[in-house]
C-alpha positions as CSV (number, residue, x, y, z in Angstrom):
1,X,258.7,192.8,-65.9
2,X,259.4,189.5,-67.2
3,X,256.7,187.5,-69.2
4,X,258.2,184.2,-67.4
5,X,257.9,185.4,-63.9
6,X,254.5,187.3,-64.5
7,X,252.8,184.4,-65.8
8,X,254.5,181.6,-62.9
9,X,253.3,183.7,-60.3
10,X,257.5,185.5,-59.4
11,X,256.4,188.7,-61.0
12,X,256.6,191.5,-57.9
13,X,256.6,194.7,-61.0
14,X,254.0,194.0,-62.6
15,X,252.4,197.3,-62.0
16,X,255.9,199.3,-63.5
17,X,254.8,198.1,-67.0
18,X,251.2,197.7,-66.8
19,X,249.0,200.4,-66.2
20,X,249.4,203.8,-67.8
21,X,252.1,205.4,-67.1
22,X,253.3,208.8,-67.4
23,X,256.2,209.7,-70.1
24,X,258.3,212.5,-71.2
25,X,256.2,212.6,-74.7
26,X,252.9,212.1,-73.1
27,X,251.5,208.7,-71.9
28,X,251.5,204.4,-72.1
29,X,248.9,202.3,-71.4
30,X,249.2,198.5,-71.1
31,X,247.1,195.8,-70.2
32,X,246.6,192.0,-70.3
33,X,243.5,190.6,-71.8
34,X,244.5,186.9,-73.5
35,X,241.2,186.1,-74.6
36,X,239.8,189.6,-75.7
37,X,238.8,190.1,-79.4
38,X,240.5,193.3,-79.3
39,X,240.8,196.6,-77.2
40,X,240.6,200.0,-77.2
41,X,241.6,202.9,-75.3
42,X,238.5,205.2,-74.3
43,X,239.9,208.7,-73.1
44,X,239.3,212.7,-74.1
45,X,235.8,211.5,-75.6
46,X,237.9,209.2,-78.2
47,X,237.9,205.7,-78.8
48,X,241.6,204.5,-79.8
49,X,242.1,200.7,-80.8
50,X,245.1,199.3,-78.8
51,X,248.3,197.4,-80.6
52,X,248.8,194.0,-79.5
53,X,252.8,193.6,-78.3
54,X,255.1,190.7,-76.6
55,X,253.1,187.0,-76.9
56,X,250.1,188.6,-78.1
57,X,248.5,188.2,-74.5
58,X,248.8,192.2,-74.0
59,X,247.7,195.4,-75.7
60,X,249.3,198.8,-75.9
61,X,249.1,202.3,-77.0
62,X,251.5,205.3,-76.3
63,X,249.6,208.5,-77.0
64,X,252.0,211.6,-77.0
65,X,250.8,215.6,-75.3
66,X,248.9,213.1,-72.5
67,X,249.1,214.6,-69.3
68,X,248.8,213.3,-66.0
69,X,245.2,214.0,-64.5
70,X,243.2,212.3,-67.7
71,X,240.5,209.8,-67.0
72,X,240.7,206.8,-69.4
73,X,238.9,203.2,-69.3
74,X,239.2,200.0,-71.8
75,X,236.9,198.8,-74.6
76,X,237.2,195.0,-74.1
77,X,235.6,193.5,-76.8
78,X,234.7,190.1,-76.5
79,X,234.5,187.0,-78.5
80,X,230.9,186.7,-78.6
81,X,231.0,189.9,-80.0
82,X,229.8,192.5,-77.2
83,X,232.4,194.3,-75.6
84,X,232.4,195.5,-71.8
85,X,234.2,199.1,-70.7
86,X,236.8,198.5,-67.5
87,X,238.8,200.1,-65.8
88,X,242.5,199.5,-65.8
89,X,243.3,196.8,-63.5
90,X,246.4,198.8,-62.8
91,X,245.0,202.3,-62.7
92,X,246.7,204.7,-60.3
93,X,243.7,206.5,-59.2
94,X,240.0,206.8,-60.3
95,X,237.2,208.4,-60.5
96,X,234.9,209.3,-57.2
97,X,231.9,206.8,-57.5
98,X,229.5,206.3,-59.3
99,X,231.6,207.1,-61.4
100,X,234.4,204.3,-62.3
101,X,236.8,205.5,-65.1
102,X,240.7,205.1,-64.2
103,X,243.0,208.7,-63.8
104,X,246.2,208.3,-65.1
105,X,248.8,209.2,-62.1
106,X,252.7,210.2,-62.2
107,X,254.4,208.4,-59.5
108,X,257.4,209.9,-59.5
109,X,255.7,213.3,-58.7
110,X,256.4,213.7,-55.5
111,X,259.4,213.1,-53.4
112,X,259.3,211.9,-49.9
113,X,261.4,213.1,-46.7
114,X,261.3,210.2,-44.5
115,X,264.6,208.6,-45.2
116,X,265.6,208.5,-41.5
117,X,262.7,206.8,-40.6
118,X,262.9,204.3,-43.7
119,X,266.5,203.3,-42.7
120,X,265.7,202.2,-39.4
121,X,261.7,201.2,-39.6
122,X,261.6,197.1,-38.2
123,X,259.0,194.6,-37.8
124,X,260.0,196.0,-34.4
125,X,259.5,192.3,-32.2
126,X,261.2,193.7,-29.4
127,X,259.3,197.4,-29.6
128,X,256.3,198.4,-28.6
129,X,253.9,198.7,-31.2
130,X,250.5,200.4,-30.5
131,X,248.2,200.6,-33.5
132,X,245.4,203.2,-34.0
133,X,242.9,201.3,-36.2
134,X,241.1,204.2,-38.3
135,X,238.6,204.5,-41.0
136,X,239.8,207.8,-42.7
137,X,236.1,209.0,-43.9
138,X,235.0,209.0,-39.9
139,X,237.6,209.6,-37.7
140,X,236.4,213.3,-37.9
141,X,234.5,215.0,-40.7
142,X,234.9,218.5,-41.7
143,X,231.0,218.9,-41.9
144,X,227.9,217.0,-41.3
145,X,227.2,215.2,-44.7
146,X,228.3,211.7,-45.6
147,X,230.7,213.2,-48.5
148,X,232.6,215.3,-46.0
149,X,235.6,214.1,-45.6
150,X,239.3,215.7,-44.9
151,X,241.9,214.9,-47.8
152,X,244.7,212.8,-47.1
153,X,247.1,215.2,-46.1
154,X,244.7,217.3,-44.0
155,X,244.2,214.4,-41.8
156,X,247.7,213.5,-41.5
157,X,248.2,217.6,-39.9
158,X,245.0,216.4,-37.9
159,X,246.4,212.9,-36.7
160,X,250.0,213.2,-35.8
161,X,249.7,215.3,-33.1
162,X,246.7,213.5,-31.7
163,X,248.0,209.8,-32.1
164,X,251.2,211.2,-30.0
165,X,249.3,212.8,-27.0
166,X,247.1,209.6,-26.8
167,X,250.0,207.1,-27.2
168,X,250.2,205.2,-30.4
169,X,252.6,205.0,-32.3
170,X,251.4,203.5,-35.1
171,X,248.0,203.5,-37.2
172,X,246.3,201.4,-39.2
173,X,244.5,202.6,-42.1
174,X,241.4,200.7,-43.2
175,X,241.5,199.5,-46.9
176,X,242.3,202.4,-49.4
177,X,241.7,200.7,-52.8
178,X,239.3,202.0,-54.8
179,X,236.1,200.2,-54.0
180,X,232.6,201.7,-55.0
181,X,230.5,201.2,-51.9
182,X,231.2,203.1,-48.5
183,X,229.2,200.3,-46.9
184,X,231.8,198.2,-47.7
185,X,234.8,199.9,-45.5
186,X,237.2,199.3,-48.7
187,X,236.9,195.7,-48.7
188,X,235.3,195.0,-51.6
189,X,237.8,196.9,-54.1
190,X,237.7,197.7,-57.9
191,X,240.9,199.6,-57.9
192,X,243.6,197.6,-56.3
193,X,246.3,200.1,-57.5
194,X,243.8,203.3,-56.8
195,X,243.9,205.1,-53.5
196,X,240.1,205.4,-53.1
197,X,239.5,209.4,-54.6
198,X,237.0,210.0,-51.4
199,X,240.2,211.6,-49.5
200,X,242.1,212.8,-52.5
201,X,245.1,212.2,-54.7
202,X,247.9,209.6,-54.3
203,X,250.0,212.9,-54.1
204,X,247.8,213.6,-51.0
205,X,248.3,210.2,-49.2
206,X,252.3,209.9,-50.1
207,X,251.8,213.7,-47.8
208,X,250.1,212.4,-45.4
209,X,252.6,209.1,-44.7
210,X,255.3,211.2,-44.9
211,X,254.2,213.9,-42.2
212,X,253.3,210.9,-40.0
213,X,256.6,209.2,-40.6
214,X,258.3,212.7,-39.3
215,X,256.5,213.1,-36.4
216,X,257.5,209.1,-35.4
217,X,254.3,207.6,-36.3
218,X,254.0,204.2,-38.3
219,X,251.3,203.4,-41.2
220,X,249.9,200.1,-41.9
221,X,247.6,199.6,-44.5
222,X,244.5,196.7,-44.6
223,X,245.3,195.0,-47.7
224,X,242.5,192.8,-49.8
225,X,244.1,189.6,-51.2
226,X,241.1,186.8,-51.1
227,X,237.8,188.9,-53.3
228,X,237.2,192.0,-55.4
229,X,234.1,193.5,-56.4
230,X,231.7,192.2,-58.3
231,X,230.8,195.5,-60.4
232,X,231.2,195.0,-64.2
233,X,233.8,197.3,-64.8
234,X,236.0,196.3,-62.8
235,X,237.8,192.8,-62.8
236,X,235.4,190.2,-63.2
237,X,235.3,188.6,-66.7
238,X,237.7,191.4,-67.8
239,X,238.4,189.6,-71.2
240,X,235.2,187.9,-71.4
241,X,236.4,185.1,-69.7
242,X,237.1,184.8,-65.7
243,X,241.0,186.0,-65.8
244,X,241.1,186.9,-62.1
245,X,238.2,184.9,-60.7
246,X,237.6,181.1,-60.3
247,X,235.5,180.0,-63.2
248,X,232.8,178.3,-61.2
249,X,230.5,179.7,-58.7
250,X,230.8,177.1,-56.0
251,X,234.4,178.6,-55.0
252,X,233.9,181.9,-57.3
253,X,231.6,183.5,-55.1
254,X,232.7,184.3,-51.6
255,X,230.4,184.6,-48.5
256,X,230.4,188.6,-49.0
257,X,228.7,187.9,-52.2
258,X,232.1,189.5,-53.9
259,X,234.2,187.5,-56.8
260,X,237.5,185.2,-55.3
261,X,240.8,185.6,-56.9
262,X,241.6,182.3,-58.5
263,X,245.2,182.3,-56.9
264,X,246.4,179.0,-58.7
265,X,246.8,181.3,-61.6
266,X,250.3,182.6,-62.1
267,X,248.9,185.9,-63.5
268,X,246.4,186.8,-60.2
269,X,249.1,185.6,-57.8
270,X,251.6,188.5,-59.4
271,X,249.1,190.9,-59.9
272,X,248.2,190.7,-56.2
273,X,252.1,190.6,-55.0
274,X,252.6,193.4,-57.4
275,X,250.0,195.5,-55.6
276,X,251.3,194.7,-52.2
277,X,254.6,195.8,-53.6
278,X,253.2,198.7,-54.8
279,X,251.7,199.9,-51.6
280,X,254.6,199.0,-49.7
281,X,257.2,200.7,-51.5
282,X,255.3,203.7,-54.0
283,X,253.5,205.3,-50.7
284,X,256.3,203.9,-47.9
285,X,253.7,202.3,-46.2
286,X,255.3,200.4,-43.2
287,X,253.1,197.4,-43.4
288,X,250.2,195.4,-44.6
289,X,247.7,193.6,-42.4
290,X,246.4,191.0,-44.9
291,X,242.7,190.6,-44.4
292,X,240.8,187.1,-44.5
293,X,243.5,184.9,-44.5
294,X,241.8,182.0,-43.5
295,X,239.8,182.0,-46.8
296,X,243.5,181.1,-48.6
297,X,244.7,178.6,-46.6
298,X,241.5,176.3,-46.4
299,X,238.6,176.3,-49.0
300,X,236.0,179.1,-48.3
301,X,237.6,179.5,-45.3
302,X,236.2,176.4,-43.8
303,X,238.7,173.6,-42.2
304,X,236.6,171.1,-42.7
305,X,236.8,171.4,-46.5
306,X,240.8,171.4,-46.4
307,X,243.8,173.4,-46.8
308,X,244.0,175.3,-50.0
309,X,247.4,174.1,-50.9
310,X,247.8,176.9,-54.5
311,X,246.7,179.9,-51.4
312,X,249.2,178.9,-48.4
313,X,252.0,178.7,-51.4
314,X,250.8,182.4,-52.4
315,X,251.2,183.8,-48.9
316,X,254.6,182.1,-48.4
317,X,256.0,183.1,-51.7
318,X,254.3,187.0,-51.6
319,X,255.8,187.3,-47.8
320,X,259.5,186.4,-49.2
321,X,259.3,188.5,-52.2
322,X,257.9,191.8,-50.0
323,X,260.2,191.0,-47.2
324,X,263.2,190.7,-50.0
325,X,262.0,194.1,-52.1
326,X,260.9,195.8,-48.7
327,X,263.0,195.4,-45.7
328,X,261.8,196.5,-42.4
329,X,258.2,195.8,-43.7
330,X,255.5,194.4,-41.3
331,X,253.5,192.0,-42.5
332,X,250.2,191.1,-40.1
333,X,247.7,188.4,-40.7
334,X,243.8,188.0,-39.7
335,X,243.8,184.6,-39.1
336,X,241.0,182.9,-36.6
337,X,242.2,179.3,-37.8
338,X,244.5,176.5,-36.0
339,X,246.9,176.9,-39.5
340,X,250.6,175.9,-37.9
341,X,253.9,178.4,-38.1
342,X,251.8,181.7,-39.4
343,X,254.6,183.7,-38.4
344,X,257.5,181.5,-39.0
345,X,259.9,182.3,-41.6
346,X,259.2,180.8,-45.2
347,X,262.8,179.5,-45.3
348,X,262.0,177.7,-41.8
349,X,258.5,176.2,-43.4
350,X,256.6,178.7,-42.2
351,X,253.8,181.5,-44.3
352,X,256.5,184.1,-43.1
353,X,253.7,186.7,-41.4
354,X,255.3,189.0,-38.6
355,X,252.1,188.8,-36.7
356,X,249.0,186.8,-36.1
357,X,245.9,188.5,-34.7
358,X,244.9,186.7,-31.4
359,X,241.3,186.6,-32.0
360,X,241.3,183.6,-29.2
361,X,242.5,186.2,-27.0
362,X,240.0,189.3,-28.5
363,X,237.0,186.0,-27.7
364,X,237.7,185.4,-24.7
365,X,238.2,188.5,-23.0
366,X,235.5,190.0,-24.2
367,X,233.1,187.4,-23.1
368,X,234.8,187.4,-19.7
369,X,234.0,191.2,-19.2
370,X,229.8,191.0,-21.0
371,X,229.7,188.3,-18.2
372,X,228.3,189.4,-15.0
373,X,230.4,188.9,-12.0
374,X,228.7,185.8,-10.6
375,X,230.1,183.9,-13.2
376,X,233.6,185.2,-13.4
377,X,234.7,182.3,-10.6
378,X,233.2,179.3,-13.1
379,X,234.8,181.5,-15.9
380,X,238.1,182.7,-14.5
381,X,240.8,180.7,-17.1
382,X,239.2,182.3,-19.7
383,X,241.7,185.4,-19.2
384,X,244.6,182.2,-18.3
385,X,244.0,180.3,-21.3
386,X,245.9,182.3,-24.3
387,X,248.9,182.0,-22.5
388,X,248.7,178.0,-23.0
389,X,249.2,178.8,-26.5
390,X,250.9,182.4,-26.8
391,X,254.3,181.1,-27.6
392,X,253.3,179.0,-30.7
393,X,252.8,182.3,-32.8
394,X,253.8,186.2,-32.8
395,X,250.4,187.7,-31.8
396,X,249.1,191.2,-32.0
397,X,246.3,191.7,-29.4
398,X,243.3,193.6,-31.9
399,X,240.3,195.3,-30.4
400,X,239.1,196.2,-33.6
401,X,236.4,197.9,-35.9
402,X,234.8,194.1,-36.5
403,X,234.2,194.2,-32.5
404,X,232.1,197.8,-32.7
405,X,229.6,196.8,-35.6
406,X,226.8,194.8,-36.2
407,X,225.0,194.8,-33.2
408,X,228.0,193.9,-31.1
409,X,228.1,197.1,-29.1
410,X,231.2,199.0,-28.5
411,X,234.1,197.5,-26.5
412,X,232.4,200.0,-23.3
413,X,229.3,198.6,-24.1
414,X,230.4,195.3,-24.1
415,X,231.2,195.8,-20.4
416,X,228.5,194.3,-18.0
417,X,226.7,196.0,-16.2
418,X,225.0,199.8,-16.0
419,X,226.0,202.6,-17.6
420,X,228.8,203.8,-14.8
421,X,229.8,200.3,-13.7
422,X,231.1,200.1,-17.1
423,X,233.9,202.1,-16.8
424,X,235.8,200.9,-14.3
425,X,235.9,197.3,-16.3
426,X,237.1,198.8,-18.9
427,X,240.0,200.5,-17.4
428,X,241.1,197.3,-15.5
429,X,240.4,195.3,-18.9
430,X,242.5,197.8,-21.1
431,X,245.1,197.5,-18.2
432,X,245.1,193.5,-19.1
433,X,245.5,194.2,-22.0
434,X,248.3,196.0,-22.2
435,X,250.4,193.9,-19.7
436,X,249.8,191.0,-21.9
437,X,252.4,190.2,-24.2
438,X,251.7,190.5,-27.3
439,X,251.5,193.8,-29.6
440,X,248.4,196.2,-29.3
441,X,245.4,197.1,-31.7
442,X,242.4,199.4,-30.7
443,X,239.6,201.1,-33.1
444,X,239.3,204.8,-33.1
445,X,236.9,205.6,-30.8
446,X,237.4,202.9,-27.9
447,X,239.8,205.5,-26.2
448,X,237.5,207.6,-25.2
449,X,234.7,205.0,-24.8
450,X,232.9,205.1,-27.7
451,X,229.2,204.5,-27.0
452,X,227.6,204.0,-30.6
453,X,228.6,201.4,-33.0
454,X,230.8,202.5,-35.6
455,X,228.8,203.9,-38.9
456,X,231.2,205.0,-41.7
457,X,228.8,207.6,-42.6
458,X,229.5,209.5,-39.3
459,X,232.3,210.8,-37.4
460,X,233.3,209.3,-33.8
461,X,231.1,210.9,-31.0
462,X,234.1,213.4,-29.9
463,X,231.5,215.4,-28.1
464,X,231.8,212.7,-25.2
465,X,234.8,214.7,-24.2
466,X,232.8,217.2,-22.8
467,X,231.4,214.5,-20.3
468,X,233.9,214.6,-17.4
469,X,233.7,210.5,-17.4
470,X,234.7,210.0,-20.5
471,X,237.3,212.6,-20.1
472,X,238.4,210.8,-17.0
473,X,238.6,207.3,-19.1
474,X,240.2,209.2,-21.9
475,X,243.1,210.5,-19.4
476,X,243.1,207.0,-18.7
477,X,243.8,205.3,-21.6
478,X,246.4,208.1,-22.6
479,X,248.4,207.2,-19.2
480,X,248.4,203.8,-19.6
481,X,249.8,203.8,-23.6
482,X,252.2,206.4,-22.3
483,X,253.8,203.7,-20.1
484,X,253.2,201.1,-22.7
485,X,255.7,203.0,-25.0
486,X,258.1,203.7,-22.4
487,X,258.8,200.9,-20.6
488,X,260.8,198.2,-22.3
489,X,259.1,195.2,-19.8
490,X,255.7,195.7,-21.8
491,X,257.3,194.6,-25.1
492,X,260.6,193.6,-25.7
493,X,260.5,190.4,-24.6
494,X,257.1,189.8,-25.6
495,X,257.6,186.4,-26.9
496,X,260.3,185.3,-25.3
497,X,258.9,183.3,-21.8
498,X,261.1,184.9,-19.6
499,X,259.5,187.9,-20.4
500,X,256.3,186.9,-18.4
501,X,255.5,185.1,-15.3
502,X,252.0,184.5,-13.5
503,X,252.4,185.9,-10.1
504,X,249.2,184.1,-9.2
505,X,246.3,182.2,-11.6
506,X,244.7,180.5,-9.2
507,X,242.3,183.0,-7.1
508,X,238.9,181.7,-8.6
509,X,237.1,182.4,-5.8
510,X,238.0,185.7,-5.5
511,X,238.6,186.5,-9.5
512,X,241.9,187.8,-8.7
513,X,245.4,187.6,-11.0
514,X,248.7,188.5,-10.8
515,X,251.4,188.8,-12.7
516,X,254.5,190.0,-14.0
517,X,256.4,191.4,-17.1
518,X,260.5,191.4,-17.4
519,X,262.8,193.2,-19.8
520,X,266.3,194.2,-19.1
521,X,266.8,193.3,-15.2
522,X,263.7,195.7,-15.1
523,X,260.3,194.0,-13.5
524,X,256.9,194.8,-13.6
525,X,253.7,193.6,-11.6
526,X,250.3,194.2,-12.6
527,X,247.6,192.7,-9.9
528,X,243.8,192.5,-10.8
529,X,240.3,192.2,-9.2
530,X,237.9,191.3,-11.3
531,X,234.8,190.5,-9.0
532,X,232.4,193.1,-7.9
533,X,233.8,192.9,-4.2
534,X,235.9,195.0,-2.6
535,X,239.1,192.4,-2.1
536,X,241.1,193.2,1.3
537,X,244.0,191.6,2.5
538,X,245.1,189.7,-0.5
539,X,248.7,188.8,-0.1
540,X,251.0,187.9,-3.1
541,X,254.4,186.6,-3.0
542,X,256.7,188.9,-5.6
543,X,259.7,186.7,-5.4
544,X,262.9,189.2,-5.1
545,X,261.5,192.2,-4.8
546,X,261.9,194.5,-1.7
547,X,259.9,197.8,-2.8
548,X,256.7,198.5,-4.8
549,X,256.4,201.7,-6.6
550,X,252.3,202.6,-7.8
551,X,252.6,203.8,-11.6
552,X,249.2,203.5,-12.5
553,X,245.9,202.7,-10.4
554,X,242.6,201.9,-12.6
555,X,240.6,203.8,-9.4
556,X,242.4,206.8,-8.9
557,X,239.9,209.5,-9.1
558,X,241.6,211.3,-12.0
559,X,240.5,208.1,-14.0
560,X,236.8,208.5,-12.7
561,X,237.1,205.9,-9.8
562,X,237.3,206.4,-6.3
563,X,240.5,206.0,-4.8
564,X,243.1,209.1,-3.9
565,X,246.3,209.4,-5.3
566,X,247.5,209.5,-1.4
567,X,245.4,206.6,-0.6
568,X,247.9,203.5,0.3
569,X,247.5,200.7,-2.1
570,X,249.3,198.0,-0.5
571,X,251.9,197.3,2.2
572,X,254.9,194.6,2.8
573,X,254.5,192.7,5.4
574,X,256.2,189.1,6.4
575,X,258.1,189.3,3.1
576,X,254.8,189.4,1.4
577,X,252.7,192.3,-0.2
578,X,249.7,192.8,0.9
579,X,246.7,194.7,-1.1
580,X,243.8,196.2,-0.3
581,X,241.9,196.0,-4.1
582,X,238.8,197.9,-5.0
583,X,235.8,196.0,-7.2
584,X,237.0,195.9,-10.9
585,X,240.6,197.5,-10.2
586,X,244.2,196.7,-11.2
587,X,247.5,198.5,-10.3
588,X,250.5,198.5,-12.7
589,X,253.3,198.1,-10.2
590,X,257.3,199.2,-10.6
591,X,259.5,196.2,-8.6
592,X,262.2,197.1,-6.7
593,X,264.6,194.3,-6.1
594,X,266.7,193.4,-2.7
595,X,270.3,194.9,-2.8
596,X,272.8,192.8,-4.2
């Protein structure tokens, strides 16, 4: 690490010097603590002063017969004269809360097996890409108490095969940082080097990614880059002064009640593109979805207040370093705000993300589907409207663990109506979903249709299974993600406009849509009802086509609906199709085109 680029914010190592690191005689620790009185090193009951080295800005001690395994912390003392015990900013693991101490970690322990999939991993634009979002403590539990939880690499043997039955081929792992309160999901971290000790050892989770990444699966991670924890061991005031954090409260406190990284700070804006680096490239993690992005590029997250110039110039400049140091990387951000060229690249003026989630899109839908069906006419361009705007940005479609919580019911919940009427709007909604362009997000849980919110305390209600409706939906969403992968029209020209067409937008009335996905000469049609009315006779003009071929009805009985397999869906007549369209259906539909 250079001092230069560490302290003007082009430092992307940070965390190869810093930290403690294991050595052939036994251990270093580092650290950086400018306006600290002096530090010492607290570890095997002992309190060791540390040397100051380089500018004087930094403190070190090399302690030989040091294994790997030892929990340590630093004595900052202050200049007031009180002192303050952390942990190391850099730590490679720590201690299960409440207890805080760093454990020192060898890196280079383990060796991964996943060079085939490392060579030829992509932000994969013209791929599908179907993420599993999953909180690791309650996907499934090995027993009923909170603090049962499967290690890393257990769930990795538990995940791979299931993720590839149901059709993803990625998943997304909710934040993995060291943070001290479950409640908080990982978003609220005090180890931003630390994979949180509730699921083991870093050893553990480089298992787990590589298993996944040899069975074909993808893992993104949910990376922190806005707020930290607020706990006093951990990075607020670490020297006695705010190092990390904005000095005054008015922008130092977030709305989470949680400490903001100052980011104008050369230091903070290496230590965070350190970190991502680290994740990225010490665990081969395949991607970061960076959480909160609207709170860097406008003050508190509020447009009204400005763009936050010092944070848009942090995301540009960590995107080109981890795109640089990481290739193939994919690099997603939550964003809800009108902020221009997201996903442009930085040499082009843009913040150089891969993808943008479409919460406009997540909005809308949603609130189309909780409407009841007397209002869908008056509502219709709801499900129109993200196509007015789709090409302006990369989007990822997210149904996500923010939809499932908080009194927001589960997406089946969302659904209107009874109990039963709810399912067949969610197979016709998932079915619009995945037609759309755009890549694809969905919470663990929501395959199956989840009925209770999410609670990190519990696993997800798998005993639904047994419940030959949710089996049914289950079977469903399986199908449907199974021709998601497989057929290029879904994805690789997702944002290219040739790629899609509306068939037909303009059935208000009737709350019908059609349209169509392209992709190598290949054509798909997907056609929709989404009133409560059985919808006969509706004729649609598929320009080109001469044949129809059925892949997937949202009624067929083996989904829980009501229609046989055997049980024509539509006929050609006139050079027109004509369909005959249950209440809350759609068909995904193979076209056939006239001989040349």
């Amino acid at each position: 690490m250079e001092l230069y680029d560490f302290y003007t914010g082009k430092a992307f190592d940070a965390y190869q010097w810093l930290g403690g690191h294991v050595t052939e005689e036994g251990a270093v620790f580092r650290t950086f603590a400018p306006s600290a009185q002096g530090i010492s090193l607290l570890i095997q009951g002992k309190e060791l002063p540390m040397e100051k080295i380089a500018d004087g800005n930094f403190y070190q001690l090399a302690l030989p017969g040091i294994q790997a395994g030892e929990a340590y912390e630093y004595r900052v003392y202050t200049q007031n004269g009180g002192f303050q015990d952390h942990c190391d900013p850099f730590g490679f693991g720590m201690e299960l809360r409440p207890n805080h101490r760093s454990i020192l970690r060898d890196l280079g322990e383990y060796s991964f097996s996943d060079q085939e999939w490392m060579a030829q991993r992509s932000a994969s634009y013209d791929k599908p890409v179907n993420i599993y979002e999953l909180h690791l403590g309650s996907w499934k539990k090995p027993g009923p108490e909170n603090e049962d939880w499967y290690r890393y690499d257990e769930v990795g043997e538990l995940l791979a095969p299931y993720l590839k039955e149901a059709g993803y081929n990625y998943v997304e792992l909710l934040p993995l940082s060291e943070h001290p309160c479950d409640e908080s999901w990982g978003y609220q971290n005090t180890g931003f080097y630390a994979p949180t000790s509730r699921y083991g050892t870093a050893r553990e989770l480089k298992e787990m990614i590589n298993h996944l990444h040899r069975e074909g699966i993808g893992v993104l991670l949910d990376f922190v880059p806005v707020h930290f924890a607020v706990d006093a061991y951990g990075l607020g005031l670490f020297d006695g002064t705010p190092l990390y954090e904005y000095p005054h409260p008015a922008v130092g406190v977030s709305e989470w009640g949680s400490y903001n990284f100052m980011h104008s700070r050369g230091e903070v804006r290496s230590f965070l593109q350190s970190c991502a680096r680290y994740w990225l490239e010490e665990y081969h993690l395949d991607g970061l979805r960076m959480d909160a992005i609207s709170r860097l590029l406008y003050w508190q997250g509020e447009e009204a207040r400005g763009v936050n110039g010092n944070g848009a110039a942090f995301l540009r400049e960590m995107n080109r370093g981890l795109k640089e140091h990481c290739p193939g990387c994919m690099l997603i951000a939550e964003d809800s705000t009108s902020y221009p060229d997201v996903t442009k690249p930085v040499e082009e003026g843009g913040l150089g993300f891969d993808y943008k989630w479409d919460l406009g899109w997540m909005h809308d839908t949603l609130e189309y589907f909780q409407t009841g069906p007397e209002y869908r006419s008056r509502d219709y361009h709801k499900l129109t409207f993200s196509m007015m705007y789709f090409y302006n940005e990369r989007y990822l479609l997210p149904l996500s663990h923010d939809e499932v919580v908080h009194g927001k019911a589960t997406i089946l919940q969302k659904m209107n109506g009874g109990y039963a009427g709810k399912f067949p709007q969610a197979r016709a909604m998932y079915l619009y979903m995945m037609v759309h362009p755009g890549k694809k997000l969905n919470f663990m849980g929501n395959e199956f249709g989840q009925l209770r919110e999410w609670d990190e305390r519990r696993e997800q209600d798998w005993g639904l299974r047994k419940y030959p409706i949710h089996d049914a939906f289950y079977r469903f969403m399986k199908e449907l993600q199974q021709l998601y992968l497989s057929h290029p029209e879904l994805s690789q020209e997702d944002f290219q406009p040739e790629g899609f067409q509306w068939l037909d937008c303009h059935q208000e009335a009737r709350c019908l849509y059609a349209l169509e996905r392209r992709a190598q000469g290949k054509r798909l049609a997907a056609v929709f009802n989404f009133s409560s009315q059985r919808q006969e006779e509706y004729e649609l003009d598929i320009p080109g086509a001469a044949r129809l071929t059925l892949l997937l009805h949202t009624d067929w009985e083996r989904y829980g609906g009501s229609t046989p397999e055997a049980e024509p869906a539509f006929s050609k007549e006139g050079g027109k199709f004509r369909f005959s369209l249950p209440p809350f259906s759609g068909m995904l539909l193979k076209i056939e085109p006239h001989e040349p």
